[in-house]
C-alpha positions as CSV (number, residue, x, y, z in Angstrom):
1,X,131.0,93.5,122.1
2,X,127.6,92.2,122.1
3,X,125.0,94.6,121.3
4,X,121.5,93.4,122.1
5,X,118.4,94.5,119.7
6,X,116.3,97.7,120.5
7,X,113.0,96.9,122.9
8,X,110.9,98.2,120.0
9,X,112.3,95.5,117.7
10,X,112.4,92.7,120.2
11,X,109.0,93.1,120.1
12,X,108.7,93.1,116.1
13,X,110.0,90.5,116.1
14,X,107.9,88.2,118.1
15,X,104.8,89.6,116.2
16,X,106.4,89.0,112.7
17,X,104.1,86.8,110.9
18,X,102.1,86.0,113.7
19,X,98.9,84.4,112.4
20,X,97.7,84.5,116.1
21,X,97.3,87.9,115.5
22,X,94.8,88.1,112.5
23,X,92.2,89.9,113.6
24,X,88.5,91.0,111.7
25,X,89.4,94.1,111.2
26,X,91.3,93.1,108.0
27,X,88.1,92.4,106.2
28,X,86.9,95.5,105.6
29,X,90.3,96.3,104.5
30,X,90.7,93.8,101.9
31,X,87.3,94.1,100.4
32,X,88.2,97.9,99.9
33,X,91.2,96.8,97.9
34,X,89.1,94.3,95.8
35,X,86.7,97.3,94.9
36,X,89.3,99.7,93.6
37,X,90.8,96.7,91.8
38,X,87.7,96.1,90.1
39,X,86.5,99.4,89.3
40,X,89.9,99.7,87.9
41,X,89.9,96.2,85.5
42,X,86.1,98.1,84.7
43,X,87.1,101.1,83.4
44,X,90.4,99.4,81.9
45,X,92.9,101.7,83.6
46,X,95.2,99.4,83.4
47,X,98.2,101.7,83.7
48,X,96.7,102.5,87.0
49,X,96.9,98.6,88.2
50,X,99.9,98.2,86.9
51,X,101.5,100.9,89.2
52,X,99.4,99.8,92.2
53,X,100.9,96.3,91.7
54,X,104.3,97.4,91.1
55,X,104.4,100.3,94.5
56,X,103.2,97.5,96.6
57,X,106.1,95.1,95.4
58,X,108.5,97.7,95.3
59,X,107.5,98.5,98.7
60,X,107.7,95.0,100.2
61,X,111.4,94.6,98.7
62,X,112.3,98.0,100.3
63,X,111.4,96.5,103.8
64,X,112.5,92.9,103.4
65,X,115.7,95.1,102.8
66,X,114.5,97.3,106.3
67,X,114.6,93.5,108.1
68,X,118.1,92.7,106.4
69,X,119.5,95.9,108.1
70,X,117.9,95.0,111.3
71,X,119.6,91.3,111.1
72,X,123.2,92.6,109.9
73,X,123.7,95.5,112.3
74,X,121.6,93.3,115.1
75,X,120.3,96.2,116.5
76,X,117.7,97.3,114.9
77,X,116.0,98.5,111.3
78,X,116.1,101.7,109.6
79,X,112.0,102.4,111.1
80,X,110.1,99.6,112.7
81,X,106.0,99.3,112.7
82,X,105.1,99.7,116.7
83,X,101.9,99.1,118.2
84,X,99.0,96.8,117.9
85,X,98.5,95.1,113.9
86,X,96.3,92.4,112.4
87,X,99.7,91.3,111.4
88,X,102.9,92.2,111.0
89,X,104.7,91.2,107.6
90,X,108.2,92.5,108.5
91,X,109.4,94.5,111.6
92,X,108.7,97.6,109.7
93,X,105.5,97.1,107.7
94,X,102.1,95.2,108.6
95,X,99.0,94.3,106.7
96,X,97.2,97.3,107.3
97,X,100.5,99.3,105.4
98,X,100.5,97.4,102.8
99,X,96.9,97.5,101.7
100,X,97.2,101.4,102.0
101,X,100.2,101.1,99.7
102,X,98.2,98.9,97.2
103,X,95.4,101.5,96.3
104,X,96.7,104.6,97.4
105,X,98.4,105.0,93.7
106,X,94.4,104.8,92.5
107,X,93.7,107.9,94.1
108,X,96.7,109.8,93.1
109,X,96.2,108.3,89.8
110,X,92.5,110.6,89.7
111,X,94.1,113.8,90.3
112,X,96.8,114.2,87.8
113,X,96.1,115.7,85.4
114,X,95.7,114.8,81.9
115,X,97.3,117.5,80.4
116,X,101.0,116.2,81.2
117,X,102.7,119.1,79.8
118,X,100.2,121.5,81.4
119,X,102.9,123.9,84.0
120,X,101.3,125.0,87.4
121,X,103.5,128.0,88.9
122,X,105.7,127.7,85.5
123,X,107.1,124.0,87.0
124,X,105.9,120.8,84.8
125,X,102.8,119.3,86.7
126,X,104.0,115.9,87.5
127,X,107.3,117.2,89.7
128,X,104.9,119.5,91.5
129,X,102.9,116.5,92.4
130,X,105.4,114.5,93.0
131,X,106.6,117.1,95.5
132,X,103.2,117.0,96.9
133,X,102.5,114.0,97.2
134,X,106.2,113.4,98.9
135,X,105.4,116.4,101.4
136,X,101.7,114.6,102.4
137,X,103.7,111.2,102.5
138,X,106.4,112.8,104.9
139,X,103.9,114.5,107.0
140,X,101.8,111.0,107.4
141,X,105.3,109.1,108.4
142,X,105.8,112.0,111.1
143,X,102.5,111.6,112.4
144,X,103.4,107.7,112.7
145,X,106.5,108.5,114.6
146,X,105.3,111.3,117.0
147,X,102.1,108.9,118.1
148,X,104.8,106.0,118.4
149,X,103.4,103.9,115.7
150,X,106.5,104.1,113.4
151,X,109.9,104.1,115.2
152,X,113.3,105.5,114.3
153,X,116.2,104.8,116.5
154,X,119.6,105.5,114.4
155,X,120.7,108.6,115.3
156,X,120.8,109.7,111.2
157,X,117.4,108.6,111.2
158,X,115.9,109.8,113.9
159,X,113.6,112.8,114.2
160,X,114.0,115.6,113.1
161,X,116.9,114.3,110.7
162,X,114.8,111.8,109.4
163,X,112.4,114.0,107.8
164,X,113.8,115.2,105.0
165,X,115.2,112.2,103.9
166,X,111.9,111.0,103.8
167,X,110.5,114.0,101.4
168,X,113.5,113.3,99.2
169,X,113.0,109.6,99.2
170,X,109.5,109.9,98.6
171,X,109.2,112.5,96.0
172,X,111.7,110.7,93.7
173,X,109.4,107.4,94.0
174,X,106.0,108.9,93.7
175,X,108.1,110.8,90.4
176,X,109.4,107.4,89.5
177,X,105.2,105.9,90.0
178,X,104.2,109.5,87.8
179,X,106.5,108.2,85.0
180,X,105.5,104.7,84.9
181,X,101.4,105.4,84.7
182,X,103.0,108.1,81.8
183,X,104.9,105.9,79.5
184,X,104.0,104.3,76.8
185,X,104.7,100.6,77.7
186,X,102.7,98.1,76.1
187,X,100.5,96.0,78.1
188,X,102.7,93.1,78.0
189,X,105.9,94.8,78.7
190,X,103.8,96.0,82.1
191,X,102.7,92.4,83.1
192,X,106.5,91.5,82.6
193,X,108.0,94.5,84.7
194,X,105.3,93.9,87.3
195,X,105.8,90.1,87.3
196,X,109.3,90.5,87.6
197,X,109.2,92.7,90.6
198,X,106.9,90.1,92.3
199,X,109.5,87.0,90.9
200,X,112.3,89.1,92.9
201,X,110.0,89.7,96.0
202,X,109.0,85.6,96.1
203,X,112.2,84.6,95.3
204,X,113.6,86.7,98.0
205,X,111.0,85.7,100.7
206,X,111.8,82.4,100.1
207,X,115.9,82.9,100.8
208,X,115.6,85.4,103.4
209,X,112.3,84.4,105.0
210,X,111.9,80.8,105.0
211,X,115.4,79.1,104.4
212,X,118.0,81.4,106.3
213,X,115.3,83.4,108.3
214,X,116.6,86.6,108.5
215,X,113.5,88.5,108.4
């Protein structure tokens, strides 16, 4: 039996990549990501960089995978990005996402502190902030959903069920960001991990994007 897509990504889909759609308002947007870049390259945090780089390509791959679902089950994805964008990258992320996901690991980056054995409440500082940081990222994707912006349509994703698979999926990757900025990985070994993430994501655009056109 046929099973047409959702309204909501009916309408993704038209906007995906729509360069019709560019709007000013992305300006201001990307010239905020250029300053945290460089103030970062300035005061050689180049752990910090490296994790930015590597959340937003980890983050794209996550929804080119959000788009495969979307195709294969041709109903619709796991969340898709509603409402009006500059543009839309895939149904569930757009420009204005992705830019927030680029620097936010900056600011998190600030407030951690460097004492990574220091214990808050007798827990090991980094999974309490990786808890928090999970809870803040939950509570923002809630937001999303309840003003329509980000919508959820299987019924195991759907509010309120969605919710804590959101803290869980989010704590273990903001943990997972906490580790990387940690480690001691040589600067190399970081341009290789980050440039291997981004080989994947290109590689995988290309395939899914522009030959077969899935997403």
């Amino acid at each position: 039996m046929f099973i047409p897509y959702t309204r909501e990504a009916e309408q993704a889909l038209e906007q995906v990549r729509n360069v019709s759609a560019l709007q000013w308002s992305i300006l201001p947007l990307v010239a905020v990501l250029l300053y945290v870049y460089a103030r970062e390259i300035q005061e050689k945090n180049y752990n910090t960089l490296f994790t930015c780089l590597a959340f937003a390509g980890c983050g794209l791959l996550l929804e080119m995978l959000n788009g495969l679902i979307m195709h294969w089950t041709g109903r619709t994805a796991l969340w898709v990005a509603a409402g009006e964008s500059s543009y839309l990258i895939f149904v569930g992320i757009n420009i204005e996402i992705i830019l927030c996901f680029s620097i936010i690991w900056a600011a998190a980056a600030r407030v951690l502190p460097e004492d990574r054995g220091m214990k808050i409440l007798g827990l090991p500082n980094r999974a309490v902030f990786a808890g928090t940081f999970g809870f803040f990222s939950m509570c923002t994707e809630a937001l999303l959903n309840r003003a329509g912006l980000l919508v959820w349509q299987w019924w195991w994703f759907k509010w309120p069920y969605a919710l804590p698979q959101i803290l869980v999926f989010y704590t273990l990757a903001w943990y997972g960001l906490i580790r990387f900025q940690d480690s001691e990985i040589s600067f190399r070994d970081r341009c290789r991990i980050v440039g291997a993430i981004y080989a994947v994501l290109i590689t995988a655009f290309v395939v899914f994007a522009v030959v077969l056109k899935w997403v």
